[in-house]
C-alpha positions in Angstrom: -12.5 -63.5 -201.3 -15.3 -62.7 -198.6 -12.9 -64.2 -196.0 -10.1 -61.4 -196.9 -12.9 -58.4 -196.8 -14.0 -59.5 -194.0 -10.6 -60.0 -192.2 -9.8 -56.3 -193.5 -13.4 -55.2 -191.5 -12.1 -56.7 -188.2 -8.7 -54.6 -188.3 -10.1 -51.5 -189.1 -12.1 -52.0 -186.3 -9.8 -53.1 -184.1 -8.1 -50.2 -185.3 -11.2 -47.5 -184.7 -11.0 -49.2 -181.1 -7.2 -48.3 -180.6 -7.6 -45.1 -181.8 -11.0 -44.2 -179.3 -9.1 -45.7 -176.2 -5.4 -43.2 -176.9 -8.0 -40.5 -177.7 -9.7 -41.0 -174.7 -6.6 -41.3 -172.5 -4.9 -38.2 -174.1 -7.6 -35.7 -173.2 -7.5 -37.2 -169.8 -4.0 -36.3 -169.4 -4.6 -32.8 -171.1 -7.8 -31.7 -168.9 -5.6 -32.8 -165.8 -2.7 -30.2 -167.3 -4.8 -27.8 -168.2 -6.2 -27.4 -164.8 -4.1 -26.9 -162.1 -5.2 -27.2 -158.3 -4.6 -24.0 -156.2 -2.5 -24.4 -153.0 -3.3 -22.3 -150.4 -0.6 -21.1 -147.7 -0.6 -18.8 -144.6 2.5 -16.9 -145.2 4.1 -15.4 -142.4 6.6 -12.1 -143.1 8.5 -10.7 -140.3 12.1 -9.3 -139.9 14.8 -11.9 -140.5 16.0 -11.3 -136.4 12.6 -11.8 -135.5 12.2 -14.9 -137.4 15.5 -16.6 -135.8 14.9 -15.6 -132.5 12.0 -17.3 -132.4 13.0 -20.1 -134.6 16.2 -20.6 -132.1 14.3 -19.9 -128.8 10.8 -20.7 -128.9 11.0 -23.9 -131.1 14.4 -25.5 -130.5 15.1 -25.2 -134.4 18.5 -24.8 -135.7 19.7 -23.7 -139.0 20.8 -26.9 -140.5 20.9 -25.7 -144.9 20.5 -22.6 -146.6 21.1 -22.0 -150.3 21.0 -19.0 -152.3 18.3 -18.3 -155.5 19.7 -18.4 -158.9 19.3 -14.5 -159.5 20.7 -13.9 -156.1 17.0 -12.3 -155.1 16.5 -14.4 -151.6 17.9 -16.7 -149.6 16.0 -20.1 -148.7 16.8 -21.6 -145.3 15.7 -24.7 -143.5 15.4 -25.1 -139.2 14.9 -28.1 -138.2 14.8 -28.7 -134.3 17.0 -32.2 -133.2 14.7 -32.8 -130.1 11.3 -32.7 -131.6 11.8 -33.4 -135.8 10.1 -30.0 -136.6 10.9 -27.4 -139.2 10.5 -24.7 -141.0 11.2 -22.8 -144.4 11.8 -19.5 -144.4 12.6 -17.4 -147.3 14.7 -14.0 -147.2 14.9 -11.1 -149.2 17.7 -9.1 -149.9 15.9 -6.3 -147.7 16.0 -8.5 -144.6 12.0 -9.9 -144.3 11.7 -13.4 -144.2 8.5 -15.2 -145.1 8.1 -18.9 -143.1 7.1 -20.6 -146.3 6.2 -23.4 -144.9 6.7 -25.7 -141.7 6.3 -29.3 -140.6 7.1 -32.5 -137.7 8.6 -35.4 -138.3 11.2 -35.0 -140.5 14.1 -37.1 -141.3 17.9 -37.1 -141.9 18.7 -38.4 -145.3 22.3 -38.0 -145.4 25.0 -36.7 -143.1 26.9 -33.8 -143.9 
């Protein structure tokens, strides 16, 4: 009979274990959720014109995608220059400023249109 107790001991324990480690894991996974890392950007707004002038003559960059949001509030567009791999983002808005979202080198082709 001491044999069965103590068998019964071991798997609670085991079980107090279990339950410590998925505890321990799951607040892990909710402190990371709960706070998010702020990304900072330099945001540059101009006039669309002046945006794809310079884009076009300046960089080498050549509209290559552009897509429009859901609620038809802006337009997103991608340059991407053939000789040198660099790009941009730039995003539109429906009064004709576009903000250079972001920019990059040494991008790659995926698939050919």
């Amino acid at each position: 009979m001491k044999k069965k107790n103590n068998m019964k001991l071991i798997n609670i324990t085991d079980l107090i274990k279990y339950f410590f480690i998925i505890f321990i894991c799951l607040n892990i996974n909710n402190h990371a959720l709960a706070n998010p890392k702020k990304i900072v950007k330099n945001v540059i707004c101009k006039e669309k014109n002046i945006f794809k002038d310079f884009l076009e003559n300046n960089q080498k960059e050549k509209l290559t995608w552009f897509g429009l949001s859901e609620d038809g509030s802006s337009i997103t567009e991608l340059y991407v220059s053939p000789s040198t791999n660099n790009w941009t983002i730039l995003e539109t808005d429906t009064n004709g400023i576009s903000c250079a979202t972001v920019g990059g080198k040494d991008s790659q082709k995926l698939m050919n249109n």
